[in-house]
N, C-alpha and C positions, 0 to 999 in steps of 0.2 A: 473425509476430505479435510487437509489442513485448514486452516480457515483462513490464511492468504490465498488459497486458493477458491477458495468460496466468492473476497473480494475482487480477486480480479474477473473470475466468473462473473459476477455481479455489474460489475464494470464494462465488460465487454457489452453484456446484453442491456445494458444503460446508454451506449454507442450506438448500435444498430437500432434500438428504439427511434432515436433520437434522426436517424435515418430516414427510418423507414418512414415517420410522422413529418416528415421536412417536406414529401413531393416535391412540388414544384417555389417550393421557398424560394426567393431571388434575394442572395446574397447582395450580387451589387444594386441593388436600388435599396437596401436594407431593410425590407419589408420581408416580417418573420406571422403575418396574419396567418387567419384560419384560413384551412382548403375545405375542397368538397369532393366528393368523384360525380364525373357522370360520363356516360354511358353512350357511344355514338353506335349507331344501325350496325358495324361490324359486329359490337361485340368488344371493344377496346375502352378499357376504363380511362380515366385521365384525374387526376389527382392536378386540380386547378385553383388560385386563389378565390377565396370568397369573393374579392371586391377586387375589379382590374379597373388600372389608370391607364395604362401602357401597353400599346396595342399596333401589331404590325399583322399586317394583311397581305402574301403575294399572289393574291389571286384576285383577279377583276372580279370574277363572280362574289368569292365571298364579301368584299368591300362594299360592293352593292349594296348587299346584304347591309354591311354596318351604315352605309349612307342613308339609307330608311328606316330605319331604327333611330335615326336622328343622336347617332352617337360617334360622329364625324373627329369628334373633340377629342378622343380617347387615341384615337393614331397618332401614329409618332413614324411610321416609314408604311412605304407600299409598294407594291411591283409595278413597272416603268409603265404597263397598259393598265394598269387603272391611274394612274397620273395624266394618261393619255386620254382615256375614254372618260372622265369625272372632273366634276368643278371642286380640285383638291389645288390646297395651296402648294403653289409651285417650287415654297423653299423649303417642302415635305422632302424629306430625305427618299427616293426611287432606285430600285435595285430590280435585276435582269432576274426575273421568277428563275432561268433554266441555269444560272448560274450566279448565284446569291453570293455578297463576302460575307460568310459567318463572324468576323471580327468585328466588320461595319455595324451588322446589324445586331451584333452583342453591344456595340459601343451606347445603343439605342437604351440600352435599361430595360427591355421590353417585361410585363409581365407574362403576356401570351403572343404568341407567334402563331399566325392560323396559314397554311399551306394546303397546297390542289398536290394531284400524283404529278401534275407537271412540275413539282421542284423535287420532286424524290427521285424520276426518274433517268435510265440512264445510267446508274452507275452504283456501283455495291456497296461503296461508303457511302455514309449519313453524313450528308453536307452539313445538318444542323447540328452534327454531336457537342463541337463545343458551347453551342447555346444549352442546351440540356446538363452537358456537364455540370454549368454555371447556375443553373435552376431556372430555367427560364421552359416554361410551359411550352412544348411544339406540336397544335392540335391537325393533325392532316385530315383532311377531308376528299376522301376517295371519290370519283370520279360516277356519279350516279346512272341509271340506268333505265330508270323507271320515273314518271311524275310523282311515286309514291315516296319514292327515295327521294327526291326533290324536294318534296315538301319535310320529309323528315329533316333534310341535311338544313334548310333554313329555320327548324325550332332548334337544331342542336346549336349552331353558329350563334343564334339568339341566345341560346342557355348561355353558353359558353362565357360570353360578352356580358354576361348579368342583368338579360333584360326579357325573360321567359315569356311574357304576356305578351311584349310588343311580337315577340316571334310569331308566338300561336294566333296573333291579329293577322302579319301576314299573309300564315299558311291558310287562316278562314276566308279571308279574300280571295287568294290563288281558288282555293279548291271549288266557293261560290261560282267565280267567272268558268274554271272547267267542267263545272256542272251543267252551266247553258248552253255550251258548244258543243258538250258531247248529246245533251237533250235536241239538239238540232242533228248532230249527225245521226243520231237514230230515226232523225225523221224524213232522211235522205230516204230518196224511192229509186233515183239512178246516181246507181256507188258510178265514182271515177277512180281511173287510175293514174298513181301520181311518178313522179321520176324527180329525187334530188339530187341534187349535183351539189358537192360541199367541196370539189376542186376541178378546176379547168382543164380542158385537153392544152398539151397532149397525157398529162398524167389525170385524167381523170377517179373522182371517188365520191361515192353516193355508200350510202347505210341501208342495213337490214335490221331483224328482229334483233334486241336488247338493244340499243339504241332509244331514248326517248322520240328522238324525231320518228320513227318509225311511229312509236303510240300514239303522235299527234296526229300524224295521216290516218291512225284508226279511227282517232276519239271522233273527228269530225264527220266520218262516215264516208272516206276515200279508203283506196288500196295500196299500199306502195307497189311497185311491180319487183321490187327486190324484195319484201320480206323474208321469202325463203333462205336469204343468205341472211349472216351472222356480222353483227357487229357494223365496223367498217372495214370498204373493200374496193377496191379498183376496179374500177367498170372498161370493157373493152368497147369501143364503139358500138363493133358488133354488138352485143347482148343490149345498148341500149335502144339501136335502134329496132332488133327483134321484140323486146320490151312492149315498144309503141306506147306509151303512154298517153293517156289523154292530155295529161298537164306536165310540167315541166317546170321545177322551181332551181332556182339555183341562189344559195345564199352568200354565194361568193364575193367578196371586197377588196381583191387586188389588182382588178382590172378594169377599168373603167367602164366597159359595159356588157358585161357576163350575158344582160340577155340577147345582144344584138350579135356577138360571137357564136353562141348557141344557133341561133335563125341562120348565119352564113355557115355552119359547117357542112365540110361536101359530104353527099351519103347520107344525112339528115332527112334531106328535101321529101320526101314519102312518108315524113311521120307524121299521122293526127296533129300532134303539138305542134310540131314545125307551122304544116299547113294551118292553123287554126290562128297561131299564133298566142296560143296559149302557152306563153312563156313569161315565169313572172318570177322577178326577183325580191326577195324576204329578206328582211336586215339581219345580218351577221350577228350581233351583240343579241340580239331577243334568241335565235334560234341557238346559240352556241353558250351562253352564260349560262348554266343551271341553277337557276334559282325560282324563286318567285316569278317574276320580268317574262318568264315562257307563258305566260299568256295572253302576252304582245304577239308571239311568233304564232299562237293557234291562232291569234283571230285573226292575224296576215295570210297563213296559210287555208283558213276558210275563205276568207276573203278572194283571195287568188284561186283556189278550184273551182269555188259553188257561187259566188258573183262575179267573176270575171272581171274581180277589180286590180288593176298595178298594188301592189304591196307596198311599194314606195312613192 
């Protein structure tokens, strides 16, 4: 081979090096540090700055996350409901999680951008691509399923953020307090049967198996009466009140009184819960954030089956 042709050989793969070693390098904040990879429960590596300054969150739950960690300082924007639900400074730059401006939040410098499937989805372009283009780190975190995945997704958000220990303090916390509850539901001698309601008639919607909330009705030593179904799913009246559930939760928050609605529906009047009154409302933010925080919602939900206490 001529040997211009060797250097430009040479050349080329001196570029693509140079590439491939960049990951997430962010050009505009001009920080050219060391990366690292690591490794989220998919299976999806991430090529991440050693040391992040610059930190945007569109997700309430992950934010949480970084407001316990006590690393508040590091944000630079977040989505409009964690501005709404969190003691964040108000003149924090806030952007619509289901419909982000990529420009805005490039104008941010961010080093990492952490995302839920609620900004990805929807539509088959990557709303984030020109952040990525520009090197900016876009970590998503998929939509968990299980408490185990929970506790994973708050050591990885933790890694992520550069603060490993504080995460795995945590997840030792979470899984201590789910250790008591589920040691208590194993020592339930009469299982209940429970019915949640996560949206109001007339479009009703409760959960089955793969759904966390579902594992928390196990952990404690109740039954859902939907298990059998998958995921989430629209409940017909019918099947709720063939159902019959002993208890009746509903964690709904845009109504002003989800359980007194619940008590007046016609056709109800015959169920155990109805008659009982064992209708009891669990705060939306503990049962719907996956995080850590879900061990607010078990002990509201023990609370509400097995002592017969208001949740709120």
């Amino acid at each position: 081979m001529p040997n211009w042709k060797l250097k430009k050989t040479a050349f080329l793969l001196m570029i693509v090096l140079v590439f491939m070693l960049a990951g997430c390098n962010n050009p505009l904040t001009g920080r050219t540090g060391e990366q690292r990879a690591i490794t989220d429960r998919n299976g999806v590596v991430y090529e991440i700055p050693k040391t992040v300054d610059r930190l945007i969150s569109l997700s309430p739950t992950l934010t949480q996350i970084i407001l316990d960690l006590d690393l508040a300082d590091k944000l630079v924007g977040v989505d409009t409901n964690s501005q709404k639900f969190y003691d964040l400074p108000q003149e924090m730059p806030a952007f619509d999680m289901m419909a982000p401006d990529a420009e805005q939040l490039l104008a941010l410098h961010p080093d990492i951008l952490l995302i839920s499937d609620m900004s990805s989805a929807g539509g088959a372009e990557d709303p984030f691509a020109l952040l990525s283009k520009n090197g900016v780190c876009v970590v998503r975190v998929t939509t968990p399923s299980t408490l185990a995945q929970i506790a994973e997704d708050v050591a990885f958000v933790a890694d992520v953020i550069g603060d490993k220990e504080g995460g795995e303090a945590l997840v030792a916390t979470m899984q201590a307090e789910l250790a008591e509850y589920r040691a208590l539901g194993e020592a339930v001698q009469e299982q209940k049967t429970v019915y949640l309601e996560v949206a109001a008639a007339p479009t009703i919607y409760s959960c089955g198996s793969g759904v966390f909330l579902d594992e928390i009705i196990e952990l404690i030593g109740a039954k859902n009466v939907f298990h059998d179904q998958k995921g989430w799913f629209s409940v017909t009246p019918e099947a709720a009140v063939t159902a019959d559930a002993d208890v009746i939760l509903t964690n709904i928050d845009y109504i002003d009184d989800p359980v007194a609605e619940i008590l007046s529906r016609a056709g109800w009047q015959e169920m155990r819960a109805i008659k009982n009154a064992d209708v009891y409302r669990i705060d939306a933010n503990a049962s719907s954030q996956a995080n850590h925080h879900v061990v607010e919602a078990v002990a509201e939900i023990y609370r509400a089956v097995y002592q017969n206490q208001k949740a709120d």
